[in-house]
GUFIVO-409890 format. One record per residue (C-alpha): residue number from 1; x, z, y negated. Coordinates in steps of 0.001 Angstrom, whole numbers, plus 500000, padded with zeros to 6 digits. Example, Ala and Ser with C-alpha at 12.3 -4.5 7.8 and 13.67 -1.06 7.14 Angstrom:
REM GUFIVO-409890
<node pafi="1" u="512300" w="507800" v="504500"/>
<node pafi="2" u="513670" w="507140" v="501060"/>
This chain:
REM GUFIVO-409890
<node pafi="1" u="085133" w="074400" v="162790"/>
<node pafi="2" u="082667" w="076414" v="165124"/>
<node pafi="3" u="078720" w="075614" v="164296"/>
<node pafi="4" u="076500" w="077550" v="166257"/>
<node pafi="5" u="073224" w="077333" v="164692"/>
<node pafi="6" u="070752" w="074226" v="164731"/>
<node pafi="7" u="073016" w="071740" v="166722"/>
<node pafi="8" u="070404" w="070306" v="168868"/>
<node pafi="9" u="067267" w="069286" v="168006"/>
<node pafi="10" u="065298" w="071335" v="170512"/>
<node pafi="11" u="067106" w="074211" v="168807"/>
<node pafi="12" u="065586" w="073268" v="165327"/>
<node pafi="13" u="062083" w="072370" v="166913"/>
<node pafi="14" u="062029" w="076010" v="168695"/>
<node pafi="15" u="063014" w="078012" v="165736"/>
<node pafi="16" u="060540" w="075928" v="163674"/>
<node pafi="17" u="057776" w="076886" v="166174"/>
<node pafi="18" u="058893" w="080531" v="166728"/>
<node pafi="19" u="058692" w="081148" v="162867"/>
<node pafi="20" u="055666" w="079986" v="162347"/>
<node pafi="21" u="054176" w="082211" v="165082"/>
<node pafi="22" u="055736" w="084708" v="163480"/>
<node pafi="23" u="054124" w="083756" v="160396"/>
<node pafi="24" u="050644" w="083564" v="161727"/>
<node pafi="25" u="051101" w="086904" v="163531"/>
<node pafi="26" u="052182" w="088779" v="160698"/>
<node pafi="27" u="049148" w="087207" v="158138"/>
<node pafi="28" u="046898" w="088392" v="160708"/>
<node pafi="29" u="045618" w="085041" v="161896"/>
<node pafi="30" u="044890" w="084657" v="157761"/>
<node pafi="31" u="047350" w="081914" v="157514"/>
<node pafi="32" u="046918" w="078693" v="159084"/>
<node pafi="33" u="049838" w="077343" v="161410"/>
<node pafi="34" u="049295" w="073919" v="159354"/>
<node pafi="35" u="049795" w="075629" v="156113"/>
<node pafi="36" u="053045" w="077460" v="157278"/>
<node pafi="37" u="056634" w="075307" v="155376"/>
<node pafi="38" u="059887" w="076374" v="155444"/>
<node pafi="39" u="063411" w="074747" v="154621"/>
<node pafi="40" u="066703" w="075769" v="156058"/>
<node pafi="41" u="070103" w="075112" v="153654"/>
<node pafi="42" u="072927" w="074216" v="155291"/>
<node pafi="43" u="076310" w="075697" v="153672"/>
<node pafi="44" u="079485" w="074723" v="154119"/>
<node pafi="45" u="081798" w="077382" v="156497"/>
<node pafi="46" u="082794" w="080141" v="154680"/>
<node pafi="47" u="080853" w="079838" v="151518"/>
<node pafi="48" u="077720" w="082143" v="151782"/>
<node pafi="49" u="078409" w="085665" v="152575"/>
<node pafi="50" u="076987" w="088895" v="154152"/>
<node pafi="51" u="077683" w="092393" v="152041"/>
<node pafi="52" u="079808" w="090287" v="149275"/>
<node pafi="53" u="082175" w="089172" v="151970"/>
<node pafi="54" u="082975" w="085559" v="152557"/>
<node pafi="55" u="081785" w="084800" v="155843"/>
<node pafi="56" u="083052" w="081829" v="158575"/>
<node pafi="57" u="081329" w="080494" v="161537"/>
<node pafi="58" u="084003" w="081924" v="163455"/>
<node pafi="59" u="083835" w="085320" v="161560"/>
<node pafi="60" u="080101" w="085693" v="162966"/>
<node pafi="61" u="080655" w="084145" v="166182"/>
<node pafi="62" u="082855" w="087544" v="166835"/>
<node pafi="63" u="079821" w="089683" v="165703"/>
<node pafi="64" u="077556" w="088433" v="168141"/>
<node pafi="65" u="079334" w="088160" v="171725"/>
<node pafi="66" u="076689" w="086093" v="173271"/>
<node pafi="67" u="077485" w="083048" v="170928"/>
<node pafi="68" u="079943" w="080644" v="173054"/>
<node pafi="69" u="082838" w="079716" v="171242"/>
């Protein structure tokens, strides 16, 4: 199984960071950083899906060339 997403934790500490700046930018300031929560789900490969087709780490992985396989 390919897993691209999350598998370090400097990965999940970035993308925690970026979205909350994205957050604050897009209330306007309005929104404190501190009051900013979000939870990722995990699924298991090949059960979630993008335009009602099952979709596979490996399926997406050939969408986006820069992923390394």
């Amino acid at each position: 199984m390919l897993s691209f997403a999350f598998i370090s934790r400097k990965i999940q500490k970035g993308f925690g960071l970026d979205l909350a700046d994205i957050i604050y930018e897009l209330s306007g300031g309005k929104q404190p950083k501190d009051h900013i929560y979000f939870n990722v789900a995990h699924t298991v490969d090949g059960t979630w899906n993008l335009d009602g087709q099952a979709q596979t780490d490996l399926r997406t992985s050939t969408l986006n060339p820069s992923v390394k396989k």
